[in-house]
C-alpha positions in Angstrom: 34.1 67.3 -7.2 33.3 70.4 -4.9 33.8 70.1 -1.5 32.7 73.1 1.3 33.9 72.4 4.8 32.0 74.1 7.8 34.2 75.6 10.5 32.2 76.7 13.5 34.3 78.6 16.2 33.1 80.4 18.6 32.4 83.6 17.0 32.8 83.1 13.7 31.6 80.9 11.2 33.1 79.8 8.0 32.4 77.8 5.2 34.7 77.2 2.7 34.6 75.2 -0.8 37.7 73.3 -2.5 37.4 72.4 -6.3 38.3 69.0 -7.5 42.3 69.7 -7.2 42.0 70.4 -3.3 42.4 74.6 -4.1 40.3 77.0 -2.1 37.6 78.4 -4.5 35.4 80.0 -2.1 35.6 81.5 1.2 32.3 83.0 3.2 32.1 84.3 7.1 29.6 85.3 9.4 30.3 86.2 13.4 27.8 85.1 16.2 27.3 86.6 19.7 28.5 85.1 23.0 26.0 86.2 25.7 27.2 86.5 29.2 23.8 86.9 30.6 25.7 86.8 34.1 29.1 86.9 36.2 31.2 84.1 34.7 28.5 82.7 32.2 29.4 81.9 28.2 26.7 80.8 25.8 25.2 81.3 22.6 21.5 80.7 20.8 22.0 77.3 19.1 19.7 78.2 16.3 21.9 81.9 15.5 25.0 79.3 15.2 22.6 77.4 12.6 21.6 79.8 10.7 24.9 81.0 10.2 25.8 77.9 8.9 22.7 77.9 6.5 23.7 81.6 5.1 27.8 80.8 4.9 27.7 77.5 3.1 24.3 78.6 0.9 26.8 81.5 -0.1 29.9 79.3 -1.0 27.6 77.0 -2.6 26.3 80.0 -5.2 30.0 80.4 -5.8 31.6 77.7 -7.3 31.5 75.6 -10.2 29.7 72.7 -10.8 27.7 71.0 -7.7 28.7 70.1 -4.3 29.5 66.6 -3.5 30.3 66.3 -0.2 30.2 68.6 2.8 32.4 68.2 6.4 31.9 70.2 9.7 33.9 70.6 12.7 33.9 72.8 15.3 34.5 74.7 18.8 34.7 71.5 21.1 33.5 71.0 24.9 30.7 72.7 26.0 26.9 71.6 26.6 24.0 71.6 23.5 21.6 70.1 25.1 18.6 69.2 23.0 15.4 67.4 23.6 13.7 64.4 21.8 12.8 65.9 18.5 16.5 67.2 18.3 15.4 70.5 19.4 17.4 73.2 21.3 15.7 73.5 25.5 18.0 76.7 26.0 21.0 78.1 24.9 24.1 76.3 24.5 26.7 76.4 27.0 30.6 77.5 25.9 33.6 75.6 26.9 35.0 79.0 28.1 31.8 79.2 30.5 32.8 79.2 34.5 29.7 78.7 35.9 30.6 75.7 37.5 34.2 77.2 38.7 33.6 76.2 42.0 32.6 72.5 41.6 36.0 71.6 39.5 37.5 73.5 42.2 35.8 70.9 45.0 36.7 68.0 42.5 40.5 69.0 42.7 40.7 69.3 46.0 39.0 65.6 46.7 41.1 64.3 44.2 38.2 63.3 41.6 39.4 65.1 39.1 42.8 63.5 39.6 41.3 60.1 39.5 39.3 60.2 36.4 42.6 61.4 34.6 43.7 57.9 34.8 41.1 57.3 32.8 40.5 59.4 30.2 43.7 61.9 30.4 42.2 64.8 30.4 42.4 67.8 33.3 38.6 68.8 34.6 37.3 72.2 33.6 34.4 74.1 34.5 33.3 74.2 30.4 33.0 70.4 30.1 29.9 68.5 29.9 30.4 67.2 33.3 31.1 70.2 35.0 27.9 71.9 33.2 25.3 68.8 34.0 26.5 69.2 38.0 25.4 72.8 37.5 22.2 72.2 35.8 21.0 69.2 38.0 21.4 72.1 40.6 20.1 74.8 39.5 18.2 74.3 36.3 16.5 70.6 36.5 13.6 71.3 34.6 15.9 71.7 31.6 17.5 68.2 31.8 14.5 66.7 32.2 13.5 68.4 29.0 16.8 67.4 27.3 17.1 64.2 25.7 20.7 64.5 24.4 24.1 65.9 24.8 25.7 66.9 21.8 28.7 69.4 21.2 28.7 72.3 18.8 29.7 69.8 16.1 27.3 67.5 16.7 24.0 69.8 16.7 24.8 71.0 12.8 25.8 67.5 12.1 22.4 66.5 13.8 20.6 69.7 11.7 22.4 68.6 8.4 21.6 65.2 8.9 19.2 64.0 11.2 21.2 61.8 13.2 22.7 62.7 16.8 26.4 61.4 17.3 29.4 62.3 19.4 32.0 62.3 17.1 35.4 60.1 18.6 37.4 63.4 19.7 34.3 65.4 21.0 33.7 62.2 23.1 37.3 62.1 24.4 36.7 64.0 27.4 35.0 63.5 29.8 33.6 60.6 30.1 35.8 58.3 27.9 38.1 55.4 28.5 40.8 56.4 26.2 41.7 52.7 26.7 38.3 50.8 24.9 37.6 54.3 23.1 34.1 53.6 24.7 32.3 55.8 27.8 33.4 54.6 30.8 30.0 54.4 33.7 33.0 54.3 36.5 33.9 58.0 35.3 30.0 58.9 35.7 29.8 56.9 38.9 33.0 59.2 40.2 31.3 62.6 39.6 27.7 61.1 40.9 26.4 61.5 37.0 24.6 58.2 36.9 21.6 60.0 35.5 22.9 61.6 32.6 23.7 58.3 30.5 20.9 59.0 28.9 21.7 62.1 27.4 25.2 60.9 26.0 24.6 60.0 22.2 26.9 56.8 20.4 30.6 57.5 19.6 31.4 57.2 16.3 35.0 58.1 14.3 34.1 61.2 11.5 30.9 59.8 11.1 29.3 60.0 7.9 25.5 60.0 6.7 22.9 61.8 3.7 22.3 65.2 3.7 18.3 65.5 4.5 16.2 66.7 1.7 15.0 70.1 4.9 18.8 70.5 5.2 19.5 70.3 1.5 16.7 72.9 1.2 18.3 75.4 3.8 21.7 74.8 2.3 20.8 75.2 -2.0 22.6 71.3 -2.0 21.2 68.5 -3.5 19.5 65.4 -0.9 21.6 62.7 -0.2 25.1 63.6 -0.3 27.6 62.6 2.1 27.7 64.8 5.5 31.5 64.2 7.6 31.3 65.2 11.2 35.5 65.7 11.2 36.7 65.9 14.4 36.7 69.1 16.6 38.4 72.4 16.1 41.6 71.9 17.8 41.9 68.9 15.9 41.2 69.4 12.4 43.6 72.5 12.8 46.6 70.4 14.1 45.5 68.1 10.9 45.3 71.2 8.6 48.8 72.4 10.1 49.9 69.0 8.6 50.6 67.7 12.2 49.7 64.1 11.7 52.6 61.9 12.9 53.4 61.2 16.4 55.8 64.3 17.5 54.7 66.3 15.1 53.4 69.7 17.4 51.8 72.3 16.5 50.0 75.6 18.2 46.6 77.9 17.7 46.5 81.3 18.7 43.0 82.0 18.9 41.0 82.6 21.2 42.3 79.6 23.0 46.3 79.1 23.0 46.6 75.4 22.1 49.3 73.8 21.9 49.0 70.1 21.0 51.4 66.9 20.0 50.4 64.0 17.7 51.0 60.6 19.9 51.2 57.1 19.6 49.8 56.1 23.1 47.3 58.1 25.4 49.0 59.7 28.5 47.4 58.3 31.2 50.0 58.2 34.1 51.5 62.1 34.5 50.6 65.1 35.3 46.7 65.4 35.4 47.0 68.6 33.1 45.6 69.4 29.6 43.2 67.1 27.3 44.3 63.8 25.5 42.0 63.8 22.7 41.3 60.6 20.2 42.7 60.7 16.6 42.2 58.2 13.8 45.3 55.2 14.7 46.0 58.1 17.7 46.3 60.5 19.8 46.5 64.4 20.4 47.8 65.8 23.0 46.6 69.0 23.9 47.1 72.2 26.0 43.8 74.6 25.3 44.2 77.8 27.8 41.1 79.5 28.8 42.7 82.8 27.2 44.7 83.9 24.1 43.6 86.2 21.6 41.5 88.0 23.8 44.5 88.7 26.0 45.4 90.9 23.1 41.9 92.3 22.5 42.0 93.6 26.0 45.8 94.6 26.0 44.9 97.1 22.8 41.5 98.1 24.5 44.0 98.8 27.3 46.8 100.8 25.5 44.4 102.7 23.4 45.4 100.8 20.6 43.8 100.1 17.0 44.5 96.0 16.8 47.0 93.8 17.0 49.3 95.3 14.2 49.5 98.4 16.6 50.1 96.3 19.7 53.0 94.0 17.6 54.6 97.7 16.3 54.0 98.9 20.0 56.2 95.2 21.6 58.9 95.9 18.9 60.5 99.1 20.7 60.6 97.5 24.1 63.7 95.1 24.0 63.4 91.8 25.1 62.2 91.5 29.5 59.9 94.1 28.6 62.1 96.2 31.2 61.7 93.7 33.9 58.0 93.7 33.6 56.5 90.2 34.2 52.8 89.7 32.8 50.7 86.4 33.8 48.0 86.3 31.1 45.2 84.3 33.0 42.6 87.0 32.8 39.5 84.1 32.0 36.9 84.4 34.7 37.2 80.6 34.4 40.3 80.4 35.8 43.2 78.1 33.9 43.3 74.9 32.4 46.2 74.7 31.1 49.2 73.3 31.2 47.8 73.7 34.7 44.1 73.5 36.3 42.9 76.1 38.7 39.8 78.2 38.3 40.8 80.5 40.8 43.9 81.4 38.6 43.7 85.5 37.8 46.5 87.7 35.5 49.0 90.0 36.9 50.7 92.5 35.8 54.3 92.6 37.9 56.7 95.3 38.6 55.6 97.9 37.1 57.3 101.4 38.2 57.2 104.8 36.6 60.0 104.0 34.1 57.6 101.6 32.3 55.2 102.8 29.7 52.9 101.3 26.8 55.7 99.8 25.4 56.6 97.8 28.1 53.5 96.5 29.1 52.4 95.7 25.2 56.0 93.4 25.3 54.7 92.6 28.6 51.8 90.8 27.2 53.1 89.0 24.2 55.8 87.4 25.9 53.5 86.5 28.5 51.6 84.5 26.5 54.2 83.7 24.8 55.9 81.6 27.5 52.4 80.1 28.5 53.2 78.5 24.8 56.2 77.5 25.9 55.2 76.0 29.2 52.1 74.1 27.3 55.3 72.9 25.0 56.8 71.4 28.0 54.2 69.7 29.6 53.9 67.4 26.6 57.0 65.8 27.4 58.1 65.9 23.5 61.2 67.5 22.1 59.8 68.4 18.4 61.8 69.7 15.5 59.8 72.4 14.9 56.9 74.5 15.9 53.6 74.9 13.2 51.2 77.8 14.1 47.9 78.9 12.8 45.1 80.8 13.7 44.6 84.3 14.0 47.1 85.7 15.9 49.8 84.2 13.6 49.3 87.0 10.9 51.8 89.0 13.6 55.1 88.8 12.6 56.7 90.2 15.5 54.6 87.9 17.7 55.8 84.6 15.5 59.7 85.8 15.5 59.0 86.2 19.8 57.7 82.0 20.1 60.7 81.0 17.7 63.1 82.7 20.2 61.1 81.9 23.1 60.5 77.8 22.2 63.8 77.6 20.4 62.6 76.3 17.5 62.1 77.3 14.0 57.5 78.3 13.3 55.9 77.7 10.2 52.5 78.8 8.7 50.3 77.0 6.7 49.8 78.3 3.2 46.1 77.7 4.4 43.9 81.0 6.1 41.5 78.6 7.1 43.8 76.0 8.6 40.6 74.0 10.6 38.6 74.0 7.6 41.9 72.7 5.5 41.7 69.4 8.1 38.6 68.9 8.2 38.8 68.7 4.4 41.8 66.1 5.1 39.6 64.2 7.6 36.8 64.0 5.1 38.9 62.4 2.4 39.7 59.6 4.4 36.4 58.9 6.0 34.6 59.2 2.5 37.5 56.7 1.1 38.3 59.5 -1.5 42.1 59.2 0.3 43.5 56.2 1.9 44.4 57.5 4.9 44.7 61.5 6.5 48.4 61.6 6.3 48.1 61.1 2.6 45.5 63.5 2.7 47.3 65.9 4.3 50.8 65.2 2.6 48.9 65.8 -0.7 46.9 69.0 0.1 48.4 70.5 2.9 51.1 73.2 2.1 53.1 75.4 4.5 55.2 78.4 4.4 58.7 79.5 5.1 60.0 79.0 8.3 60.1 81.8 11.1 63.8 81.2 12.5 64.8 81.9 16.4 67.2 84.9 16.1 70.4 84.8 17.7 71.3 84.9 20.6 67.9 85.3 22.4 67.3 81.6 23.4 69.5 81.7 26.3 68.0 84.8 27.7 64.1 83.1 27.5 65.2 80.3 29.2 66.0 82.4 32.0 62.9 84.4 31.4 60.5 81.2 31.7 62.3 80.0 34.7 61.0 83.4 36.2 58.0 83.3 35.0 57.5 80.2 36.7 59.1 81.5 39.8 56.6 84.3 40.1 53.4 82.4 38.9 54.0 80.1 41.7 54.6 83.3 44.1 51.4 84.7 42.6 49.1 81.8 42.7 49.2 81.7 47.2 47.0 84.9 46.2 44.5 83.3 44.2 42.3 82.2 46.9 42.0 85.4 48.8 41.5 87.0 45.2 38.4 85.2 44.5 37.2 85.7 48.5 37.3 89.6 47.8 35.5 88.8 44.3 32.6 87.3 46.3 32.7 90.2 48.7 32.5 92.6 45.9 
């Protein structure tokens, strides 16, 4: 049986196929555009996302042997896709990473709201979630709700294209409006942020839901009508599940263009810190720190330096011993602020101490420990003590930056054998929802496989422990300038 899971992230698209022994047999890509049509605005044309899908899976599908039995999709998660009654698009979908509405999760802090509905659904507000983007549109684009007949996520529309059904899949529907409790929307968290109205638009919650593929999908896609379609859960998910993090402790960490750091649970945290996302598994829980930056940090740090990539910027880190030379760097350069481990969308970057001893070397070690210790401090917040570390995602092909968050967490990080780690779980998730395995830990103890282990070196734990403390120290000294930061941005 031939299997090709979708992986939709934010700018690229995969598709991949796995023959009947679980092995990778074919692998297709294609990137799509974010459009920042203005200051602090993230979306993309829902139909490009589509028809990326259509060209990567029709590609996968010419390449393997024998026909395709079953497909599964997940995806970037958050975010608005509105669409109207025919399941149409009425504009362009709106990215978790948008800040648009920066200023109302700000207001919601400050009165407490967003503390309040934490108790509820555990999950910290951001301006890239559906209920920070509805507040926005009611006030400045109306006439597109009242063209919109449903809410869906990135997931859901090429679930709702491949299908014809609209759905929120169980961890997609986590935040914001869910009682993590009954699993179920809860009207007292609409009531709180005055979203009566938009009930309308929020489609049924359903666990990796699974329907036929439509004879205008099958078409698009060179499949045959009728077989099975899994909406797995979202990106952040399905990677922790293709990282083989399935039991509760079990942690894990993406560095993409979000840094997540995440940790299987038992029980929803409902009662600490109103920080990060507490997302619904299958018989569980995830808990999870997504940052508004992490790869890109990179991105800019080589556009920066003058640097080729990330190889360059790794080579660049190595000659710079550990401190970076007393350079501290605070890697919050979204224009959404942070969300993680802490919520502020006023948060900025800095780049601290700098003198005319430091050079590129500096400031490139600078930046990956930086971000390294925002792992660390994501670590922390979930309260967990695990025995080890997995990674995945793009930035773990750097070797010097995995040896940096063994020494900097203390604990030893492993790869999966996987390149596509969130098409690997949504694989895993699709077993189990189809029946074809009995549960996803079997499904991942069967076909997930991971690599040697990246060990802490020697020695260097005890100086990052006093490295994060300052970190912490200075973020704190940083963040009284925050607000006067984003006054002078408005003056600007």
């Amino acid at each position: 049986m031939a299997v090709i899971c979708v992986d939709a992230g934010t700018t690229v698209i995969k598709a991949v196929a796995y023959d009947a022994t679980g092995a990778e047999s074919a692998l297709a890509r294609r990137g799509t555009a974010v459009s920042r049509p203005a200051p602090g605005h993230a979306e993309q044309d829902m139909d490009a996302v589509w028809d990326a899908v259509t060209a990567t899976v029709r590609e996968v599908a010419a390449a393997v042997a024998g026909p395709v039995e079953l497909v599964a999709v997940t995806a970037q998660g958050d975010g608005c896709w509105l669409v109207d009654a025919s399941g149409e698009p009425t504009g362009p979908a709106v990215l978790w990473n948008d800040a648009r509405a920066a200023a109302t999760v700000d207001a919601w802090t400050r009165d407490g709201l967003a503390a309040a509905a934490f108790l509820v659904n555990g999950s910290s507000a951001a301006s890239g979630l559906p209920h920070a983007v509805l507040s926005w549109l009611r006030a400045h684009d109306p006439a597109r709700l009242d063209r919109s007949a449903a809410l869906l996520t990135c997931g859901g529309w090429i679930w709702s294209r491949l299908t014809g059904e609209l759905a929120a899949e169980e961890s997609d529907a986590s935040a914001p409006f869910m009682d993590l409790r009954t699993r179920a929307y809860a009207p007292e968290l609409l009531s709180l942020f005055g979203l009566e109205w938009a009930e309308r638009l929020l489609p049924p919650v359903r666990s990796c839901p699974v329907a036929g593929l439509t004879a205008r999908a099958a078409d698009a896609l060179g499949l045959r009508a009728g077989i099975p379609v899994v909406m797995a859960p979202y990106d952040i998910v399905t990677t922790a599940l293709g990282a083989g993090a399935v039991a509760p402790g079990q942690a894990c960490a993406i560095l993409g263009t979000t840094l997540c750091t995440e940790v299987v649970a038992e029980t929803p945290a409902l009662d600490g810190e109103p920080t990060g996302i507490t997302i619904a598994l299958p018989g569980g829980y995830l808990r999870a720190f997504p940052t508004f930056a992490g790869t890109e940090v990179v991105q800019w740090t080589c556009r920066l330096l003058g640097l080729g990539g990330p190889e360059e910027l790794g080579e660049l880190a190595g000659r710079s011993e550990p401190g970076a030379g007393g350079l501290a760097f605070l890697p919050y350069l979204s224009p959404a602020g942070e969300r993680a481990p802490f919520s502020d969308p006023l948060a900025r970057g800095a780049l601290l101490g700098l003198s005319f001893e430091h050079g590129p070397e500096q400031i490139a070690r600078a930046a990956l420990e930086g971000l390294t210790l925002v792992i660390r401090d994501c670590l922390a917040a979930t309260g967990t003590d695990p025995a080890e570390l997995r990674v995945c995602g793009g930035g773990s092909a750097s070797a010097t930056w995995l040896g940096l968050i063994a020494d900097v967490t203390g604990l030893p990080v492993r790869r999966p054998a996987d390149a596509e780690v969130g098409a690997r779980g949504a694989y895993v998730a699709a077993l189990a929802a189809t029946g074809a395995a009995p549960s996803i830990a079997a499904a991942a103890a069967e076909h997930v496989r991971l690599r040697d282990a990246v060990e802490p070196g020697p020695g260097r734990r005890a100086r990052y422990d006093r490295l994060f403390e300052d970190f912490l120290t200075l973020r704190a000294g940083h963040a009284g300038a925050w607000p006067l930061l984003a006054e002078m941005r408005g003056r600007a």
